[in-house]
C-alpha positions in Angstrom: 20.4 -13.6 6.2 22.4 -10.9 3.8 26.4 -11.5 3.1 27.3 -8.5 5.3 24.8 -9.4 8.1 26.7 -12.5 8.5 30.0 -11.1 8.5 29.6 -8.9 11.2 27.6 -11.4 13.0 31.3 -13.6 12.7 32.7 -10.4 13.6 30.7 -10.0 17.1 31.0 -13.0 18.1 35.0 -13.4 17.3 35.4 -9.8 19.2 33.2 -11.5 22.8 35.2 -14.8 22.7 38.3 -12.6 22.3 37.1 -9.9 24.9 35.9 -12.8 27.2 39.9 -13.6 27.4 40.7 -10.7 28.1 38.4 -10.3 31.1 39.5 -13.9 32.5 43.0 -12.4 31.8 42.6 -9.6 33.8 40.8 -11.7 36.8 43.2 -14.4 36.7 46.4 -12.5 36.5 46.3 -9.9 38.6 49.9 -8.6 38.2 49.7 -9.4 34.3 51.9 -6.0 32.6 49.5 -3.2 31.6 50.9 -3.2 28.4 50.4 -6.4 27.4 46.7 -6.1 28.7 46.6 -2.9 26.2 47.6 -4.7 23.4 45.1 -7.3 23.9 42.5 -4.9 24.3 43.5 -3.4 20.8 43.5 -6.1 19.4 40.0 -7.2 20.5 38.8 -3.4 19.3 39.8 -3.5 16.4 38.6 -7.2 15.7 34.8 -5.8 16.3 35.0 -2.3 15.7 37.8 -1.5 12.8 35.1 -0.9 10.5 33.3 1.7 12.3 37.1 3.1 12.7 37.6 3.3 9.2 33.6 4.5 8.3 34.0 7.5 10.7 37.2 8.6 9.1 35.9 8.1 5.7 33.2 10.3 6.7 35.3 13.4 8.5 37.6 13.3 5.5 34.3 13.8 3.4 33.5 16.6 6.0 30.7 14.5 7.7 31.8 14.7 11.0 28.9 14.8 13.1 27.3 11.2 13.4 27.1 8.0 15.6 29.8 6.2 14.5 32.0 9.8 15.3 30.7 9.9 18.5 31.1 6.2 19.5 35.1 6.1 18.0 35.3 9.3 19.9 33.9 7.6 23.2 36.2 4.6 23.0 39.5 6.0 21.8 38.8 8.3 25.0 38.1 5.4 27.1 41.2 3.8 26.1 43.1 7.4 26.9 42.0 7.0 30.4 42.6 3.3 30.9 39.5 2.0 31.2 40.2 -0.7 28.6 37.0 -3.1 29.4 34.7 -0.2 28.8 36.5 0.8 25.8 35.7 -2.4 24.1 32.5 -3.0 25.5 30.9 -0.2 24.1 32.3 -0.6 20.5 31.1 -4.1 20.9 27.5 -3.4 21.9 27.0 -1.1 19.7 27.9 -3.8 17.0 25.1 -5.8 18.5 22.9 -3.1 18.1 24.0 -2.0 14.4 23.7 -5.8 13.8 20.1 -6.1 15.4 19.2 -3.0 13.2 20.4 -3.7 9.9 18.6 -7.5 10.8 15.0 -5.4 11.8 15.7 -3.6 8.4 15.7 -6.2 6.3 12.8 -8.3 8.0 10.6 -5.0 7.7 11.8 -5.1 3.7 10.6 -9.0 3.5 7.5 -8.4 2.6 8.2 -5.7 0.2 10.9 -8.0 -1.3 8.0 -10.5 -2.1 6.1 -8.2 -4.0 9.0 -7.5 -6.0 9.4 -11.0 -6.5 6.4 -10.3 -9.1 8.8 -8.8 -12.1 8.7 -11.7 -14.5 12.4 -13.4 -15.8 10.8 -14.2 -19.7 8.4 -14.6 -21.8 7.2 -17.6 -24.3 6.5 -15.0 -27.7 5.1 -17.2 -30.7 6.7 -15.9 -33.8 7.0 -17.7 -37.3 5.2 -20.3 -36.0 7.4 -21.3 -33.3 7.8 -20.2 -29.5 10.7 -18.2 -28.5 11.4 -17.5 -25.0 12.5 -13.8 -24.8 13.0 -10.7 -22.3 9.5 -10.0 -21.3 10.9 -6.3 -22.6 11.1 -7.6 -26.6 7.6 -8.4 -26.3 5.8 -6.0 -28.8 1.8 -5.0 -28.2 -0.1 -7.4 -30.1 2.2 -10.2 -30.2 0.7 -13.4 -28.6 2.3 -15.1 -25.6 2.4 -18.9 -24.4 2.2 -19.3 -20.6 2.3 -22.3 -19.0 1.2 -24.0 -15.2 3.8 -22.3 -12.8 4.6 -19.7 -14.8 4.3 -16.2 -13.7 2.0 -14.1 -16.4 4.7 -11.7 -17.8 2.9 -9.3 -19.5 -1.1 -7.6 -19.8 -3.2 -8.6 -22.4 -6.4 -10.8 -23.3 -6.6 -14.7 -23.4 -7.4 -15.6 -26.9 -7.0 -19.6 -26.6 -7.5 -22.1 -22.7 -8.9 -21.4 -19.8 -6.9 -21.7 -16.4 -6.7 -20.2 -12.5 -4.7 -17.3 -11.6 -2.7 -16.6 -8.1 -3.0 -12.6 -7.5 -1.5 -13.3 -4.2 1.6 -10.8 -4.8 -1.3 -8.3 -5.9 -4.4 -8.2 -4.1 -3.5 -10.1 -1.1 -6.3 -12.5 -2.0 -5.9 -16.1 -1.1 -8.6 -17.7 -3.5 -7.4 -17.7 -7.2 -9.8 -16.2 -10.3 -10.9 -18.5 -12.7 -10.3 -17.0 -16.6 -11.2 -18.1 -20.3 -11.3 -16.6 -23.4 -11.6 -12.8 -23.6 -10.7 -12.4 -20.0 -7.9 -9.7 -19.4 -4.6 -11.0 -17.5 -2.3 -9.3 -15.7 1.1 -9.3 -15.2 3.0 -10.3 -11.8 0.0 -13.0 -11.3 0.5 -16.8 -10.9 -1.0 -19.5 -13.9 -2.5 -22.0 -11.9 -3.6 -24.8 -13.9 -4.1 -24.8 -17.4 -2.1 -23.2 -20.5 -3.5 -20.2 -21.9 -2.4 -18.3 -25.3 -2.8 -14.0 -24.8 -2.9 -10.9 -26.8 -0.6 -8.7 -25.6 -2.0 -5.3 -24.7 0.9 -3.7 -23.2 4.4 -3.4 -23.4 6.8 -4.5 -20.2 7.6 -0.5 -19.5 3.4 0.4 -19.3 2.4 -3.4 -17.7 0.8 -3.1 -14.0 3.8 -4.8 -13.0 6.3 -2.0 -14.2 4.2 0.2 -12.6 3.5 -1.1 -9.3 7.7 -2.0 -8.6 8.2 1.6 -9.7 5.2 2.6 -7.3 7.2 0.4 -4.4 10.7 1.3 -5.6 10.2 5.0 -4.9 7.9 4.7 -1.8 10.9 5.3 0.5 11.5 8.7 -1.0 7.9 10.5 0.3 9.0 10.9 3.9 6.4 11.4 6.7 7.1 14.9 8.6 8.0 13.0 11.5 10.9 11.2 9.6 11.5 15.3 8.3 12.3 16.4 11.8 13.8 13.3 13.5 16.4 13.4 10.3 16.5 17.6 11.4 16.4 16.9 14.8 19.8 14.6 14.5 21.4 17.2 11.9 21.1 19.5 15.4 21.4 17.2 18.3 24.4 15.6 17.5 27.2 18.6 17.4 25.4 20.0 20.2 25.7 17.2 22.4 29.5 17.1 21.0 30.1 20.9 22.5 28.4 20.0 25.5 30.5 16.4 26.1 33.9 19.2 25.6 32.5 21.5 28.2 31.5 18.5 30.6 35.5 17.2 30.0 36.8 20.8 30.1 35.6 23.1 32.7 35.2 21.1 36.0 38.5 19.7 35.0 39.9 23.1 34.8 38.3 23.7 38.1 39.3 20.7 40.3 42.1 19.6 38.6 40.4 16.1 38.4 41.0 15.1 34.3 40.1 11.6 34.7 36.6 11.8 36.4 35.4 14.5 34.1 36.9 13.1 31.2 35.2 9.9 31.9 32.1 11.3 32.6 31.9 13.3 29.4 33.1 9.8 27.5 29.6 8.3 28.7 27.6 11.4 28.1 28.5 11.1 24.5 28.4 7.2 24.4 24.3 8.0 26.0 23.2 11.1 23.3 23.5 8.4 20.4 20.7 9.3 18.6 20.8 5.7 16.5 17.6 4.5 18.6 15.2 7.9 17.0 16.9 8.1 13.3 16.8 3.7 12.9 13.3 2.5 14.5 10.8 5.8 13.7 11.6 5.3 9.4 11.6 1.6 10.5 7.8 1.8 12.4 6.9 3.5 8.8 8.3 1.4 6.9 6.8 -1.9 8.5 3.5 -0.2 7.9 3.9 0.4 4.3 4.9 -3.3 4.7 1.7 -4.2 6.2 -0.5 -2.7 4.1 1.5 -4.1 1.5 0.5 -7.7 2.7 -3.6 -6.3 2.7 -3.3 -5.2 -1.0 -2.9 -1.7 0.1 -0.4 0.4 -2.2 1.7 3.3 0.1 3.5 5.4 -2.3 5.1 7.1 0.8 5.4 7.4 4.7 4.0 10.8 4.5 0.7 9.4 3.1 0.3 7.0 5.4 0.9 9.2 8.5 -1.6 11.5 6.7 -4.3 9.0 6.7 -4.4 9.2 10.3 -5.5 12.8 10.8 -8.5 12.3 8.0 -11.3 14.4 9.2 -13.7 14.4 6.0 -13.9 11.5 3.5 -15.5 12.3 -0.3 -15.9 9.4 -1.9 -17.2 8.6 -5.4 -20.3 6.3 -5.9 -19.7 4.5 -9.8 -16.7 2.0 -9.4 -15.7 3.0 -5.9 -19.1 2.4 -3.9 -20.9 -0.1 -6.3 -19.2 -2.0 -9.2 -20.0 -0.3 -11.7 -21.3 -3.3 -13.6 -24.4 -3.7 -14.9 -27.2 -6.2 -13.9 -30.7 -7.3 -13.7 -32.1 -6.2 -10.1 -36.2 -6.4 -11.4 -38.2 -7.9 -13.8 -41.8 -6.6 -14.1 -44.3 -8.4 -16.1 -47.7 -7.6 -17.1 -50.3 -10.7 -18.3 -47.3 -13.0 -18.7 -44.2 -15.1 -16.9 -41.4 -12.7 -15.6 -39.3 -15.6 -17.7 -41.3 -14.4 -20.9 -39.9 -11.1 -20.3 -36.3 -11.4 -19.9 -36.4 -14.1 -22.9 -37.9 -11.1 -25.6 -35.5 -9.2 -23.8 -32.2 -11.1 -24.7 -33.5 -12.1 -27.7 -33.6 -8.9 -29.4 -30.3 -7.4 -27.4 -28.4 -11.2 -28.4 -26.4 -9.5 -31.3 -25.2 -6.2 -29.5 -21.9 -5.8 -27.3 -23.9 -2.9 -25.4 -23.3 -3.5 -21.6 -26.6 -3.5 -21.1 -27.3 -5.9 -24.2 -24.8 -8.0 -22.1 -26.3 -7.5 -19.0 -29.5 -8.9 -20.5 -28.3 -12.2 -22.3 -26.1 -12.7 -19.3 -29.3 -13.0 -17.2 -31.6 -14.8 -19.8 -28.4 -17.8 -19.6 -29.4 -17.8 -16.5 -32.7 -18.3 -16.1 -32.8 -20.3 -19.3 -36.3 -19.1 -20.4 -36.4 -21.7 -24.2 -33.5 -23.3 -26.4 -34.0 -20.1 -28.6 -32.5 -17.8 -26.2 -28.7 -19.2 -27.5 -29.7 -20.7 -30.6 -32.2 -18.9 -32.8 -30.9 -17.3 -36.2 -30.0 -13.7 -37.3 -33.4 -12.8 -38.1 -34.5 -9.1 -39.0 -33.0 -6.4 -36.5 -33.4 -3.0 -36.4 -31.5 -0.4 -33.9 -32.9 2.7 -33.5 -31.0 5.4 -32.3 -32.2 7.0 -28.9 -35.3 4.9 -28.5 -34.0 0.7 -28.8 -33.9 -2.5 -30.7 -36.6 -4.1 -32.9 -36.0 -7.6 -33.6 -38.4 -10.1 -35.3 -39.5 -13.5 -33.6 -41.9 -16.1 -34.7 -43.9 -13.5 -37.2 -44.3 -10.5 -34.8 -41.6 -7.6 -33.8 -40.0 -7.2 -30.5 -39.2 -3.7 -29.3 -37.1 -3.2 -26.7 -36.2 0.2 -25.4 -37.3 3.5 -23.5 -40.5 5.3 -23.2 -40.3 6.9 -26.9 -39.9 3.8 -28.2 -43.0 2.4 -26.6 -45.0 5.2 -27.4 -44.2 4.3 -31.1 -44.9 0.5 -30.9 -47.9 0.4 -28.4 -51.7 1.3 -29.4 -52.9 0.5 -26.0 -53.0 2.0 -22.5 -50.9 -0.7 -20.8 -47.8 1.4 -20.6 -49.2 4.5 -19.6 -50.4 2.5 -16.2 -47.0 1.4 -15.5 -44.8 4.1 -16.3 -45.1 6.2 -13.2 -44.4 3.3 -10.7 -40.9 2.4 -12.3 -37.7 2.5 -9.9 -34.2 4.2 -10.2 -32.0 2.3 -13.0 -31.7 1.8 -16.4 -35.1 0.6 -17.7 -35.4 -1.8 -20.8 -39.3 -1.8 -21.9 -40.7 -4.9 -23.7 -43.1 -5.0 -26.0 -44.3 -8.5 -28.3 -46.3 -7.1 -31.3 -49.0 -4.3 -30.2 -49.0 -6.0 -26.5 -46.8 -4.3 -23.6 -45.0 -6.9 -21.8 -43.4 -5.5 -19.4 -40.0 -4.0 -18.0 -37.1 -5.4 -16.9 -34.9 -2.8 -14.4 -30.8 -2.8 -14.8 -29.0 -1.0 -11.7 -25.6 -0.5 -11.3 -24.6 -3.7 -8.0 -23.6 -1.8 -4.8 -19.9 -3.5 -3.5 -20.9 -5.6 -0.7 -18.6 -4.1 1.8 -19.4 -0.8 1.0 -21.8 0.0 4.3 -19.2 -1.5 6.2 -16.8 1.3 4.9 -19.2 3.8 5.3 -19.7 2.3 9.4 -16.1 1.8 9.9 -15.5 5.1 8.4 -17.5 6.9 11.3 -16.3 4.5 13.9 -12.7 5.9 13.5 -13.5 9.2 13.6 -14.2 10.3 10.5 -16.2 13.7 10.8 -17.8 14.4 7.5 -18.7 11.6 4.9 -20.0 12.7 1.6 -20.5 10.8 -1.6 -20.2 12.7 -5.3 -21.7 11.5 -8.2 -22.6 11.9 -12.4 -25.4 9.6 -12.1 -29.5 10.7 -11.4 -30.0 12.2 -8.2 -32.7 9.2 -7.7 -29.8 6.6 -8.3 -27.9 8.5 -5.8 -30.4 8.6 -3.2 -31.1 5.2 -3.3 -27.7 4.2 -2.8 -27.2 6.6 0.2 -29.7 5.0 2.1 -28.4 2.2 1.3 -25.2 2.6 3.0 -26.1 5.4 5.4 -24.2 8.6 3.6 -26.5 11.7 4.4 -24.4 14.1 2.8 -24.4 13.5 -1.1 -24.4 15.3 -4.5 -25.2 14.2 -7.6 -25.3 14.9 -11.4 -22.4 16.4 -11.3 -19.3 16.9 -13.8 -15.8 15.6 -13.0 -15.2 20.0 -12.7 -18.0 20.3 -10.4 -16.3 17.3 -8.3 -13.2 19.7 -7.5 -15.6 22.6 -6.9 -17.2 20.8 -4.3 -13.6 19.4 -2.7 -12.7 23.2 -2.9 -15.8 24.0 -0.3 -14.9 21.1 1.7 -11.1 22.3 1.8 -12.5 25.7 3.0 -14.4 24.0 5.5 -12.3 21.1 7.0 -10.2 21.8 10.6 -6.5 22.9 10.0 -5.5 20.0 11.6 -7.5 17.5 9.7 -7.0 16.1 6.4 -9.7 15.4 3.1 -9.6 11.8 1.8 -11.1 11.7 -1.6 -11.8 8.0 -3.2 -12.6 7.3 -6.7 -11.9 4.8 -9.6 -8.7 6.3 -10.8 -10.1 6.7 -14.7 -12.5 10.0 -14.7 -11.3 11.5 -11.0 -7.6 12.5 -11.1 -8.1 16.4 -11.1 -9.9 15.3 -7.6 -7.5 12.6 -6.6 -4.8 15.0 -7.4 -6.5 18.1 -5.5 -7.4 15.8 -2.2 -4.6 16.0 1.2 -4.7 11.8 0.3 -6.3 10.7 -2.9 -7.0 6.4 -2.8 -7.7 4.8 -5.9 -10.0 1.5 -5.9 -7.4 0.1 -8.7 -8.2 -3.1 -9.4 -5.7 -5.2 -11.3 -4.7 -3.3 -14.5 -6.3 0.3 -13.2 -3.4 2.5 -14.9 -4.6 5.8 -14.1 -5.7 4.8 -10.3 -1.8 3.5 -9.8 -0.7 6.4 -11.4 -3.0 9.6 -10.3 -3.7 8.4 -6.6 -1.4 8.4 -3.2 -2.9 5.1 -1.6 -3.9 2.4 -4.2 -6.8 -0.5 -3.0 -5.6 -3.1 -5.3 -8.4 -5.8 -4.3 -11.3 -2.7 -5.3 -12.6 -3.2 -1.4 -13.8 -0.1 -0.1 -13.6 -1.3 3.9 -9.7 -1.7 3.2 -9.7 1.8 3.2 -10.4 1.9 6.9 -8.2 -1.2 7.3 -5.6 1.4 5.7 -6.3 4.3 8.4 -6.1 1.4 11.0 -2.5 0.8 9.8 -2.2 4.4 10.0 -2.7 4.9 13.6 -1.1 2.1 14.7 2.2 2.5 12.9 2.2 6.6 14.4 1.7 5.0 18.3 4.6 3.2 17.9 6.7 6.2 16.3 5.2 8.4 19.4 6.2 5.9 21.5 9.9 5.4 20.1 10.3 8.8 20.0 8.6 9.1 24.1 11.0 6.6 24.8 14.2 6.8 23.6 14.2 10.8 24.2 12.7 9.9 27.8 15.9 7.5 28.6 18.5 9.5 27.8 17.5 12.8 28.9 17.3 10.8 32.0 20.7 8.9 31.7 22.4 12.0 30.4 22.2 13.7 33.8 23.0 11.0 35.7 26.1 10.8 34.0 26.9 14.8 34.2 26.4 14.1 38.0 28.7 10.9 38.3 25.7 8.4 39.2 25.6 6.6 35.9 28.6 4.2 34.6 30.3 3.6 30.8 27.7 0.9 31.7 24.8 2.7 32.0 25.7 4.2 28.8 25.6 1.6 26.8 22.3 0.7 27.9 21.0 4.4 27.0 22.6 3.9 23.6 22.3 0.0 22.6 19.5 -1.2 24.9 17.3 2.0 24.1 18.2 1.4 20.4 17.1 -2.7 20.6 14.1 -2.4 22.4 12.9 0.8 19.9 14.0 -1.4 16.8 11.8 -4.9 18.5 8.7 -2.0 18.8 9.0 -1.0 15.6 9.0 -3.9 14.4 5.4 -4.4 15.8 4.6 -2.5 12.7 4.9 -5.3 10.4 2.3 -7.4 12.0 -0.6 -5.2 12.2 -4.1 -6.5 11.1 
């Protein structure tokens, strides 16, 4: 609990033990002098509410008259005016409970946002001259190398050079279960070192690390208000002077009419004690903010409330396929062989592609590890190899060449008919032919990995109401029909330029419903004209994704494409409870308010339009926080 959260709690309960004396006063000595009784009614004010005195006439000095704490000294300095002393103090002191119970629900909706700020890193361990220095992770120079040990949180982005060790993206992703890293893996800053020490390259300075970014991201979330928060903050600009004037007429005319001061009077005091509008401008920005929380907690990036009520009314999703749909990694789905072992294959394969840092050179000795074909595969020499542009790779092994590659290069090596048999049967991907000498081996087939939640984004997509899904793509309109089967997406478009992307989100713009809003999903690197263009544009970011955090509204830190409906599910619940606040509180004290224009509702009552209204808004809005 915060400083100034305790000190007005001392101050609440100091004012009820002191306003509990007055009250067994009052009961036990009846004839006890009314000024005395005053005094000690002052006294008790002041003890709980001298700050909200002194606040309110800060504020009409400034010229900001019109505001709760104006209207509640206005309600209690009349109260006093017309002796009703217990009600005077009362209804300061509950609404110090209230203020109390809000600032509290405040700062639990900010816990978890105050964790991920906890990622911003104190120092970092620089080696320079042969030595470590520990530094401000902002001296840190791109380049420079960086010691961090077990415990330590990784201060900046770079590449390990030196140890191996687990990370905790916790603060991140939201993940539970830790990566494991070696040499040459990237790092990123704001993550946990597990276990072992590690030496990295720095690729970043602190001002352009993902953690810069994503505190900045967080930092200026609160200023992209919803259009709900727009007009309740409008609506209270209004309401209050308005309810002001009326309170003046309540005290004013029937008085004038019947002569009787007091009973007006006092009914006006309680008619401006109930329009309070505390409980709609505190718990509807708090029910947003405990969302952004929430989703904060799933590895789902908010940069604003108006986002995240936007996500609610999505009517037609576009997603991209390469990095959003699949992973936009390589790898071996097929191996085809013809008059030899698959094993044979992949081995000529790898063996010719072992010296390149293609991908799909990669891709190919990755999978040859694995299958661990002969003890050549990691160990055989630099022989003779020869890369030929647009065609492949001819290698020499045991006496005769290799030739890996496409159809050209085949039709160069091969005197037989083997490959003209096979050709047409081939699949979608990237195809590697193998040839050994004049003989056709066979092929082995390298497709981009589909995500493996990303049918379950596609179904939960449709299950909340999603009208129109459709997928946009650069890649081979076979590729792309493949993977829309795959995951059920039967409107797609593919071979396509990043220009042609926006043309197409143009024509869906022209087509959506007014009320609805276009999503648009990509990677963040090749799709910020679309991301830009789309009502909500969500990046699958990943850890280190600059231009996702940077170009997109909603960023999917863990690179999940279901927790983008997990995202519209916080949307929708966060907006029933603002609806139901805003049902609520308006509901009460419309109600309240003409019970006490007619004389059937007490300073009592009031109180319980004001501060009970206000607490049991703040505890729903606080639901917020815990949705799943």
């Amino acid at each position: 609990m915060s400083k100034k959260l305790k000190k007005r709690l001392r101050r609440i309960i100091a004012g009820i033990i002191c306003f509990g004396l007055c009250i067994a006063a009052e009961k036990a000595l009846p004839n006890l002098n009314d000024n005395i009784l005053l005094i000690a009614y002052l006294l008790t004010y002041f003890i709980v509410g001298n700050d909200v005195v002194k606040s309110a006439a800060a504020k009409i000095r400034q010229g900001q008259v019109f505001d709760e704490e104006f209207l509640m000294v206005i309600a209690t300095v009349g109260a006093f005016l017309i002796s009703e002393y217990p009600e005077a103090v009362a209804v300061m002191l509950f609404y110090q409970i209230g203020e109390w119970f809000q600032s509290y629900a405040v700062n639990k909706s900010r816990k978890s946002i105050r964790e991920l700020m906890d990622i911003r890193p104190d120092y970092a361990h620089v080696m320079r001259n042969g030595e470590v220095q520990t530094v401000d992770p902002q001296e840190v120079k791109r380049e420079e190398r960086i010691q961090v040990k077990p415990g330590e949180r990784i201060p900046l982005d770079g590449v390990i050079v030196s140890g191996e060790t687990s990370v905790d993206t916790m603060a991140l992703t939201g993940e539970s279960l830790p990566r494991d890293l070696r040499e040459g893996d990237e790092v990123i800053s704001g993550c946990v070192n597990l276990s072992g020490v590690i030496e990295v390259k720095v690729s970043k300075e602190f001002g352009e690390s993902t953690v810069t970014k994503i505190l900045d991201l967080v930092e200026n979330s609160a200023s992209k208000k919803a259009e709900t928060e727009n007009f309740i903050t409008k609506f209270a600009r209004y309401y209050t002077p308005a309810v002001v004037v009326l309170a003046t007429a309540l005290a004013l005319i029937p008085s004038l009419i019947t002569g009787a001061w007091t009973v007006w009077v006092y009914r006006a005091l309680s008619f401006l004690v109930i329009s309070c509008p505390c409980a709609l401008v505190i718990s509807v920005p708090l029910s947003f903010f405990g969302g952004i929380g929430a989703a904060s907690k799933n590895g789902i990036l908010v940069k604003g409330s108006n986002y995240l009520e936007a996500l609610a009314s999505t009517k037609i999703a576009v997603m991209d396929k390469t990095g959003t749909l699949t992973r936009g990694t390589f790898a071996v789905s097929h191996i085809e062989a013809v008059g030899c072992d698959e094993k044979q294959v992949l081995f000529y394969a790898a063996y010719a592609e072992r010296f390149s840092n293609h991908p799909i050179s990669k891709c190919l000795v990755s999978a040859c590890d694995m299958t661990t074909v002969s003890e050549d595969a990691g160990s055989g020499r630099k022989s003779k190899v020869e890369e030929i542009a647009g065609h492949g790779v001819i290698a020499e092994y045991e006496g005769k060449e290799i030739a890996v590659g496409n159809e050209k290069l085949m039709a160069r090596q091969l005197k037989n008919n083997a490959w003209n048999k096979i050709k047409g049967d081939i699949s979608t991907g990237t195809v590697c032919h193998v040839a050994y000498g004049e003989e056709y081996m066979g092929y082995v087939l390298i497709e981009d990995q589909l995500k493996a939640d990303a049918k379950d984004c596609i179904d939960g997509l449709k299950k909340e109401g999603v009208d129109r899904i459709v997928m946009l793509t650069g890649d081979h309109k076979k590729v792309a029909d493949k993977v829309a089967g795959q995951i059920g997406i039967k409107e797609y478009y593919a071979q396509l330029l990043p220009g042609d992307k926006v043309d197409h989100v143009e024509t869906l713009f022209a087509e959506k419903p007014e009320s609805g809003k276009l999503l648009f999903v990509g990677d963040g690197m090749n799709d910020a004209p679309v991301l830009a263009r789309a009502d909500i544009g969500i990046a699958m970011g990943g850890l280190g994704s600059d231009a996702a955090i940077e170009a997109a509204d909603i960023v999917i830190m863990t690179d999940e494409p279901s927790k983008i409906v997990q995202a519209m599910r916080i949307s929708r619940k966060t907006l029933q409870i603002v609806k139901q606040n805003i049902v609520f509180a308006i509901g009460v004290k419309v109600l309240v308010l003409l019970l006490a224009a007619l004389g059937m509702a007490s300073m009592w009552a009031a109180v319980f339009a004001d501060v009970g209204v206000a607490f049991l808004a703040i505890l729903n809005a606080m639901r917020a926080l815990k949705i799943k």
